[in-house]
C-alpha positions as CSV (number, residue, x, y, z in Angstrom):
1,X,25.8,-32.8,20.1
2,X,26.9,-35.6,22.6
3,X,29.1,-36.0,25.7
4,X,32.9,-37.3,26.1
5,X,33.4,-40.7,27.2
6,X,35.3,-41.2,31.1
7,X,38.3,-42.2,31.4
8,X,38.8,-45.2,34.0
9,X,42.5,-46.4,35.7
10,X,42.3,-49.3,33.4
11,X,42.7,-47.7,30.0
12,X,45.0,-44.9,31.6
13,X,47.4,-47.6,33.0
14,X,47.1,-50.0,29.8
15,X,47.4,-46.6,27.6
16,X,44.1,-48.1,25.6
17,X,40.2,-46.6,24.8
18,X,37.7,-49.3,23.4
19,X,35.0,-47.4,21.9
20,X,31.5,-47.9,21.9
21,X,31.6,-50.9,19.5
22,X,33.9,-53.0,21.7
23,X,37.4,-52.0,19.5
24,X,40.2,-50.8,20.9
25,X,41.8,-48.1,20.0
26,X,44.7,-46.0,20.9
27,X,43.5,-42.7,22.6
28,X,45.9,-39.6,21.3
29,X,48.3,-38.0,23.3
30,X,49.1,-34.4,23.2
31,X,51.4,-32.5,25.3
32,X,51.4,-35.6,27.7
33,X,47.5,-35.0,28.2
34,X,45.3,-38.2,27.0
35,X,42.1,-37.5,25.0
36,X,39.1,-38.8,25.2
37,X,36.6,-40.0,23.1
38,X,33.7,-37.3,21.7
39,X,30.5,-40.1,21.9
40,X,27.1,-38.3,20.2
41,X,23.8,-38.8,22.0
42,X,21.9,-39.1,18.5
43,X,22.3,-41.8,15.9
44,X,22.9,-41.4,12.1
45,X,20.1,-43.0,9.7
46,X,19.4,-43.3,5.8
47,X,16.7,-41.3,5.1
48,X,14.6,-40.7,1.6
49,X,16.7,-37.8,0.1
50,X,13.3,-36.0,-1.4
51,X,10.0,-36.1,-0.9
52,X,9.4,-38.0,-4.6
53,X,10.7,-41.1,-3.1
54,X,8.2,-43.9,-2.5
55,X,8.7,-45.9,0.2
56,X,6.4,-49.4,-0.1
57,X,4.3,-50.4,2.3
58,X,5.8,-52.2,5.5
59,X,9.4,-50.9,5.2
60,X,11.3,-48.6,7.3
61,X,11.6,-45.2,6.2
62,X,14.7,-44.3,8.2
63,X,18.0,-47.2,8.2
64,X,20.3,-47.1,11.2
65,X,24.1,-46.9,10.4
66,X,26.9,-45.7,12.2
67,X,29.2,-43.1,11.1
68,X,30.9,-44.9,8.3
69,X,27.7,-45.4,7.2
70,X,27.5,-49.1,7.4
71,X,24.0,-50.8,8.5
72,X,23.5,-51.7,12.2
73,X,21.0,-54.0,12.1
74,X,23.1,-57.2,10.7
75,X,21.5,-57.2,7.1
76,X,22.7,-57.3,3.6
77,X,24.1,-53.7,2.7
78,X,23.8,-53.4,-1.0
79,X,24.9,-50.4,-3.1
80,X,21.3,-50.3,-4.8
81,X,17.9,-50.8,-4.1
82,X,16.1,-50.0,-1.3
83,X,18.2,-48.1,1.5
84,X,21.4,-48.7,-0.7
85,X,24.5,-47.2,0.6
86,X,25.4,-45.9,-3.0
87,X,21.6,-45.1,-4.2
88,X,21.9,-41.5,-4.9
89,X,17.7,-41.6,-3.3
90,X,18.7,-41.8,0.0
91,X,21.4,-40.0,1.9
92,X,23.2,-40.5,5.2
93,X,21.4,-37.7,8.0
94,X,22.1,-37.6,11.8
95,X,19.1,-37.4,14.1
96,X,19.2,-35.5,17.2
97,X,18.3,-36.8,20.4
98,X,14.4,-36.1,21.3
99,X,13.8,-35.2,17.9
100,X,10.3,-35.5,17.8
101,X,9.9,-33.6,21.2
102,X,12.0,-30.9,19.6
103,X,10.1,-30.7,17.0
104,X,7.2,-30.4,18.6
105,X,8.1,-27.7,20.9
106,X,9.4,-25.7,18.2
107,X,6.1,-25.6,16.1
108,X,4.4,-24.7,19.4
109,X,6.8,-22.0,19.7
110,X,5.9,-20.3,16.5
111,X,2.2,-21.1,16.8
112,X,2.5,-19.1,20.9
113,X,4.7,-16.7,18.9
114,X,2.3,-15.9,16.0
115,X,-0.3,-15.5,18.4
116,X,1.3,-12.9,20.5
117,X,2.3,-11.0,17.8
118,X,-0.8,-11.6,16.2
119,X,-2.7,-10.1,19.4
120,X,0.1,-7.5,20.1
121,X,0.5,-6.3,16.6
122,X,-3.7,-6.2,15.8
123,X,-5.3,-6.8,18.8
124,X,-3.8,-3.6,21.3
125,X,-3.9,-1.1,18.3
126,X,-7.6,-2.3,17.8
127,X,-8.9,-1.3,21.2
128,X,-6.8,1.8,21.9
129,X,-7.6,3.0,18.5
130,X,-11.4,2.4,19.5
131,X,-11.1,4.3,22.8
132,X,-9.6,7.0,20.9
133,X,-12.2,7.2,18.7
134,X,-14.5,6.9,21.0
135,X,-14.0,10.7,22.8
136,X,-14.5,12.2,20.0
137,X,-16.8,10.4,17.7
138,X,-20.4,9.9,19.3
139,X,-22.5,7.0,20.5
140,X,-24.4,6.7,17.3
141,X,-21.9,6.7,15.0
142,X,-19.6,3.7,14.3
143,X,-16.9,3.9,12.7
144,X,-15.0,1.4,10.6
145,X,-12.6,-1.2,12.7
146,X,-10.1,-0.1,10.0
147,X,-9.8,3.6,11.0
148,X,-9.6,2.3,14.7
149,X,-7.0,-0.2,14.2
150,X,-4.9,2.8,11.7
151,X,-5.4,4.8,14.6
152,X,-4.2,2.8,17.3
153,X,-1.2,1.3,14.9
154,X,-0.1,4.9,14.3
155,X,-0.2,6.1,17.9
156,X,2.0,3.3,19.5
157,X,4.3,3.4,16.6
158,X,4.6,7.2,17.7
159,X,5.0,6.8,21.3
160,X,7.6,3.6,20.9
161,X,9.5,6.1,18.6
162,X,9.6,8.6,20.7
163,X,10.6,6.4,23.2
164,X,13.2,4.4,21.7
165,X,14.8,8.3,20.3
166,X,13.7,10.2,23.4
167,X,17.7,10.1,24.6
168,X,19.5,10.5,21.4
169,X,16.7,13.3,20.5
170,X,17.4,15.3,23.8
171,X,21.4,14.5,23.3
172,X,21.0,16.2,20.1
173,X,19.4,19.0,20.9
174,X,22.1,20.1,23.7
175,X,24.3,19.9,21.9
176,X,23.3,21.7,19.6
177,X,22.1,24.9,21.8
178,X,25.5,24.5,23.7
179,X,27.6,24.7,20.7
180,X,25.4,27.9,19.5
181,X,25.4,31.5,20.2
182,X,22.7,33.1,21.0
183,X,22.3,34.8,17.5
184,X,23.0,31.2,15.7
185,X,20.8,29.9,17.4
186,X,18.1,31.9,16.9
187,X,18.7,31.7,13.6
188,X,19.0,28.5,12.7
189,X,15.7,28.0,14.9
190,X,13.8,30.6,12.9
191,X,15.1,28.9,9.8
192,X,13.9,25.0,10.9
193,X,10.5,26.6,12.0
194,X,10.1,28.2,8.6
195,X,10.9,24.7,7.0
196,X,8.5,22.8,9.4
197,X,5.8,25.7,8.5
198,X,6.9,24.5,4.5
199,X,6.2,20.5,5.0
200,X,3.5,21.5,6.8
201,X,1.9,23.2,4.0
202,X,2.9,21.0,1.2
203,X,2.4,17.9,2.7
204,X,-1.3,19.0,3.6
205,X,-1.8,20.4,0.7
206,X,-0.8,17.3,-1.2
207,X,-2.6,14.8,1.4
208,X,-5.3,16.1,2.4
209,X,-6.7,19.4,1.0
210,X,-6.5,18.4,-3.0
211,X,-7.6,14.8,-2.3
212,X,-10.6,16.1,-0.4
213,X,-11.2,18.1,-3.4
214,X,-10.8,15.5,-6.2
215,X,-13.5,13.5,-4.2
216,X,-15.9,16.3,-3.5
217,X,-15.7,16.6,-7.2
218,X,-16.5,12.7,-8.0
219,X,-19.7,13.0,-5.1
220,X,-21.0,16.3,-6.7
221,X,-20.8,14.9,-10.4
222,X,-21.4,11.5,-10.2
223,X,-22.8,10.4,-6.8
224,X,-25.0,12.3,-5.6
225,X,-26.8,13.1,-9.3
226,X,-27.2,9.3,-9.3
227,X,-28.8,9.0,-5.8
228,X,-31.3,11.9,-6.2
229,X,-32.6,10.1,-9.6
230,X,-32.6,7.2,-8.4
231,X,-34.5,8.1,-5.3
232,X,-36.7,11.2,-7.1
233,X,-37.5,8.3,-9.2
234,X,-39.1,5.8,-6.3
235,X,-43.3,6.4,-4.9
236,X,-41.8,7.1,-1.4
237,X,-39.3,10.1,-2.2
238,X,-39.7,12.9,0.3
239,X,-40.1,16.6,-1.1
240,X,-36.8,18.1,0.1
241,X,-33.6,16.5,-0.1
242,X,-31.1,17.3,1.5
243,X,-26.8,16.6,1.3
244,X,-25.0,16.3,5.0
245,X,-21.5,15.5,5.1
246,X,-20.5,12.2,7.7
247,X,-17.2,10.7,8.7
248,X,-17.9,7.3,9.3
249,X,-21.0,5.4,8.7
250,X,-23.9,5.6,11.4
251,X,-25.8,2.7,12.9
252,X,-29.1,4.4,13.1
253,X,-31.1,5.5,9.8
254,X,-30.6,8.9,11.8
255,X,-29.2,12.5,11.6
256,X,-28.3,15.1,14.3
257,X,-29.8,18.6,14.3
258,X,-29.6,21.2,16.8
259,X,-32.7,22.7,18.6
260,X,-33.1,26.6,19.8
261,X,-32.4,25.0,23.6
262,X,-28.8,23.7,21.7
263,X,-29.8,20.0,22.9
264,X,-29.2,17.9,19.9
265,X,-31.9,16.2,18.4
266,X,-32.2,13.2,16.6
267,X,-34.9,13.3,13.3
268,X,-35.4,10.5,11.2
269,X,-33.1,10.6,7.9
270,X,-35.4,10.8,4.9
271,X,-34.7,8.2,2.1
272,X,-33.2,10.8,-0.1
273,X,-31.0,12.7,2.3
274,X,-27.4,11.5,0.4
275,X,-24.5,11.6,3.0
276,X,-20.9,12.4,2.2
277,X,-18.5,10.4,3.8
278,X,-15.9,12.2,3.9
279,X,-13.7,9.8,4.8
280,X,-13.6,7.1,2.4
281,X,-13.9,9.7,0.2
282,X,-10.7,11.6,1.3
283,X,-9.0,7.9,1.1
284,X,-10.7,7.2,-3.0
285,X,-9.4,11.1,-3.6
286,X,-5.9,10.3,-2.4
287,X,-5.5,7.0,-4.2
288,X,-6.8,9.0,-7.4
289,X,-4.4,11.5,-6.6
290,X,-1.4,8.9,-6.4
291,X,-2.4,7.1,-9.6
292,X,-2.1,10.4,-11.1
293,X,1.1,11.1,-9.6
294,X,2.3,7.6,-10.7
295,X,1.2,8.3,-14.7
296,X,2.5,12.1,-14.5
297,X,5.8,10.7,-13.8
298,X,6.2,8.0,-16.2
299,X,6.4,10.4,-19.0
300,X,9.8,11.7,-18.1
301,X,10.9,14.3,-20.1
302,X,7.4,16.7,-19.7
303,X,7.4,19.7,-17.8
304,X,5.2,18.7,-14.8
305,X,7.3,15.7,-14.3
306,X,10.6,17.1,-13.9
307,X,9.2,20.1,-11.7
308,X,7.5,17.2,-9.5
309,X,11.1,15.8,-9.1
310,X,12.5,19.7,-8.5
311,X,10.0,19.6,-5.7
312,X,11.5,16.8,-3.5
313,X,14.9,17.5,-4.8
314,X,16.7,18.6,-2.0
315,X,15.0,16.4,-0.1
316,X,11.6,15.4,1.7
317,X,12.4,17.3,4.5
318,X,13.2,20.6,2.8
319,X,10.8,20.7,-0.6
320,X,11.0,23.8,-2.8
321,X,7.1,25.0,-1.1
322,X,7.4,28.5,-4.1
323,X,7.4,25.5,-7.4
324,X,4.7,23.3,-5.7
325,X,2.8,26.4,-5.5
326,X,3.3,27.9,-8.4
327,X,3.2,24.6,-10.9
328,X,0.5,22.3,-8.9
329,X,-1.4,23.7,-5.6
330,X,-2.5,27.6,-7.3
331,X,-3.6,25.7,-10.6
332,X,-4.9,22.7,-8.8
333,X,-6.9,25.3,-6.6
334,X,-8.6,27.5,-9.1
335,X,-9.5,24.4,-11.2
336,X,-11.4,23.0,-8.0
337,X,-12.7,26.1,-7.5
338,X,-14.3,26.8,-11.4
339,X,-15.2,23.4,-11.0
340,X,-17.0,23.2,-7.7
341,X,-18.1,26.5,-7.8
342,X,-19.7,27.0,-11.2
343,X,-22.3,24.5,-11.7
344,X,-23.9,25.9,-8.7
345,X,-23.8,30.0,-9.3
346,X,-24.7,29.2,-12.7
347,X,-27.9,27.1,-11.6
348,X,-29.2,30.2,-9.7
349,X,-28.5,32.4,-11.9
350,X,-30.5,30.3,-14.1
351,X,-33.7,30.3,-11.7
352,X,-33.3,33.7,-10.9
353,X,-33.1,34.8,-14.8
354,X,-36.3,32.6,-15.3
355,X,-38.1,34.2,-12.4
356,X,-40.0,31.3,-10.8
357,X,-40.0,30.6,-7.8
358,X,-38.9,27.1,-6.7
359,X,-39.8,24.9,-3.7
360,X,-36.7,23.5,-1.8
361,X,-36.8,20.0,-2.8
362,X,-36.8,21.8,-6.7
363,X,-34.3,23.6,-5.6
364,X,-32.0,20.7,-4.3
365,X,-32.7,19.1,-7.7
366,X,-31.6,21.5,-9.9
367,X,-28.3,22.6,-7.8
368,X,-27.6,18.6,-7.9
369,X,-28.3,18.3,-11.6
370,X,-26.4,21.3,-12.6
371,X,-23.4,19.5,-11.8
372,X,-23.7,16.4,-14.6
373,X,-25.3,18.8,-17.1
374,X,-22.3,20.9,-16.9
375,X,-20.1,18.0,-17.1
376,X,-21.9,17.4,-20.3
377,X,-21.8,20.4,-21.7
378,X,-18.2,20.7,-21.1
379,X,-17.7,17.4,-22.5
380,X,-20.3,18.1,-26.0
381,X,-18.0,21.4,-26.3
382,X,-14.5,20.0,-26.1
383,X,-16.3,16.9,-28.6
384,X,-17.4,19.7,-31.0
385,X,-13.9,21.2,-30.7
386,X,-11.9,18.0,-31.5
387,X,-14.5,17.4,-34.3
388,X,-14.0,20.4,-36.2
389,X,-10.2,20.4,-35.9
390,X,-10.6,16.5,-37.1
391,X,-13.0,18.0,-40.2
392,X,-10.4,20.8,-41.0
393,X,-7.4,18.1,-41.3
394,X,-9.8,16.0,-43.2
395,X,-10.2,18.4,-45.5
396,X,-6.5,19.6,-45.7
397,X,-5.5,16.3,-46.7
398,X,-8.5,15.6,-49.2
399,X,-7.4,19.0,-50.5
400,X,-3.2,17.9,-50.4
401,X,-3.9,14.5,-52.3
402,X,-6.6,15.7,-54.9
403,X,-5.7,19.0,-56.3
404,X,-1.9,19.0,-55.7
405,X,-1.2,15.8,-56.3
406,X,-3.7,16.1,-59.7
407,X,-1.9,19.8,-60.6
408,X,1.8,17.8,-60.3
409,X,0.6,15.1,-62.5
410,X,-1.2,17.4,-64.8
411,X,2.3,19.6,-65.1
412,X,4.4,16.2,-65.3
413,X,2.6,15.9,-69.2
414,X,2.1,12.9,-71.1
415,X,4.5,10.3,-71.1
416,X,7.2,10.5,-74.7
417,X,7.9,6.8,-76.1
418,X,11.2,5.9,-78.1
419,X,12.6,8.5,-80.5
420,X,10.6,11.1,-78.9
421,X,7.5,10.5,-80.5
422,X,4.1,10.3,-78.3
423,X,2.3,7.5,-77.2
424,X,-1.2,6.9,-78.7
């Protein structure tokens, strides 16, 4: 970075260039056109060459030089020591001009920058992902910044999608309807719909419907059991509990019922009244559901793993929907449904075989306990199981080392010393 030095009539009629230090040099001549001289606008010093040198108190840190590297100041250059021209601690660096303005200006630059990215990229999706939300959640629920910002993040990135592919979308579709017939294209459009209709119902599947599951199944067994004990358990319980299902968290102790009129109605929520939020419950159910994933596929070589690989194998956009179905979604269902089902008939056939009648709030009990009692029955059952197959192997192998191994030693006889006559 610099500028080139003027020529003047003297040096082009005396055929000489002094240079900045006085000297005078011969300027080069090229195709009868005289150069000048390049003159920088910065200046070269001798700088610290890492941070690790320590520079005492009262000296320069920086050492003016020229280009040859040779001090400007008029002192003793010496090859060691302190600025030393052959210390391998400092190094020759060139300064630009208005260094420390530069400098400057570009740190301001990244702070203005980080800031407007900082308020375009969190900021905008923030507050359109709150006025979203806000038609159709109402006034007395709030919901979590974090759902507003997702919401917000995901609807620009749509629309700038859409509107940085809106031309090469629409250039794609005509030509492909001008180069189809009428019959091809019907086909092929039948047979795109039917794969859309195929993500559609894996991906939900996979997203939303079994993650929704998995955490209805973790609130039914495990939550809510806790919560009614705990809150049966306190002088100020209510006599009927009830279980509502919320998506976000309200900002009132409140609930929303629905008089004869059809004017909602806002009661005070009793102590005991669990609420399911659904959710953070959908979002714990599909985390779950991808550390499963993660573990199902570690172990290679099993069956489930290579038909979750034969899903997604001819790609994302065309998965084989008949082995999801079959290997994963139909199993997956009916298990959800035996488990979320059963507790439940089975704790009223219960109080219906024993013929009392229950008040609600022992009513709400027992359909909340059936669920963990279940679980433990289950679990005592499947203990009892792996207990007696443990006692039978036990037994097998006390049965292997005592008899057999006693009949083969029996049968091997007693041991003949030399000559062939017995030991005694």
């Amino acid at each position: 970075e610099g500028h080139y030095v003027p020529r003047i009539w003297s040096r082009f009629v005396t055929g000489e260039e002094k240079n900045e230090e006085g000297d005078e040099t011969p300027p080069s001549v090229a195709g009868g056109i005289m150069s000048v001289k390049f003159r920088r606008d910065g200046r070269y010093v001798r700088a610290p060459a890492s941070d690790q040198v320590r520079i005492p108190k009262g000296r320069e840190v920086f050492l003016d030089v020229d280009e040859e590297n040779t001090r400007l100041d008029g002192g003793p250059d010496e090859p060691q020591g302190m600025h030393g021209y052959d210390n391998e601690q400092f190094t020759r660096v060139y300064i630009p001009p208005w260094f420390r303005l530069r400098i400057g200006l570009f740190i301001a630059g990244l702070w203005a920058f980080a800031a407007a990215t900082g308020v375009g990229a969190t900021i905008v999706p923030l507050l359109l992902g709150r006025q979203m939300s806000s038609i159709s959640v109402p006034d007395e629920l709030r919901m979590n910044d974090i759902y507003a910002f997702s919401i917000g993040v995901y609807s620009l990135g749509a629309l700038i999608y859409c509107v940085l592919h809106y031309e090469a979308a629409i250039g794609r579709v005509r030509s492909f309807l001008s180069s189809q017939t009428v019959a091809s294209a019907t086909r092929n459009i039948r047979r795109y719909t039917f794969r859309a209709v195929k993500v559609l119902y894996l991906y939900t599947s996979f997203t939303i419907i079994l993650p929704s599951l998995l955490a209805l199944c973790l609130e039914l067994y495990f939550i809510i059991p806790l919560h009614t004990y705990y809150a049966t358990s306190s002088p100020s319980s209510p006599s009927s509990p009830q279980s509502t299902i919320s998506a976000f968290p309200s900002t009132h102790n409140t609930k929303t019922t629905m008089t004869t009129a059809g004017a909602p109605l806002l009661v005070s929520q009793a102590p005991s009244d669990h609420v399911i939020h659904i959710i953070q419950d959908w979002t714990l159910g599909l985390l779950y559901l991808r550390i499963g994933t993660s573990v199902l596929l570690t172990a290679r070589h099993t069956r489930l793993a290579r038909a979750l690989r034969a899903i997604v194998l001819p790609g994302w956009l065309n998965p084989n929907a008949a082995l999801a179905t079959r290997v994963f979604i139909f199993p997956l269902a009916l298990a959800f449904a035996l488990i979320l089902l059963g507790p439940s008939v089975l704790a009223r056939a219960a109080v219906r075989l024993r013929g009392v009648e229950l008040d609600p709030a022992a009513r709400a009990r027992v359909h909340r306990y059936a669920y963990p009692v279940c679980a433990a029955c289950c679990g005592g059952a499947w203990a009892g199981v792996v207990l007696v197959r443990a006692v039978r192997g036990w037994r097998r192998r006390i049965r292997d080392e005592v008899y057999l191994i006693g009949e083969r030693l029996h049968n091997f006889g007693e041991r003949r010393g030399v000559g062939g006559e017995a030991k005694t």
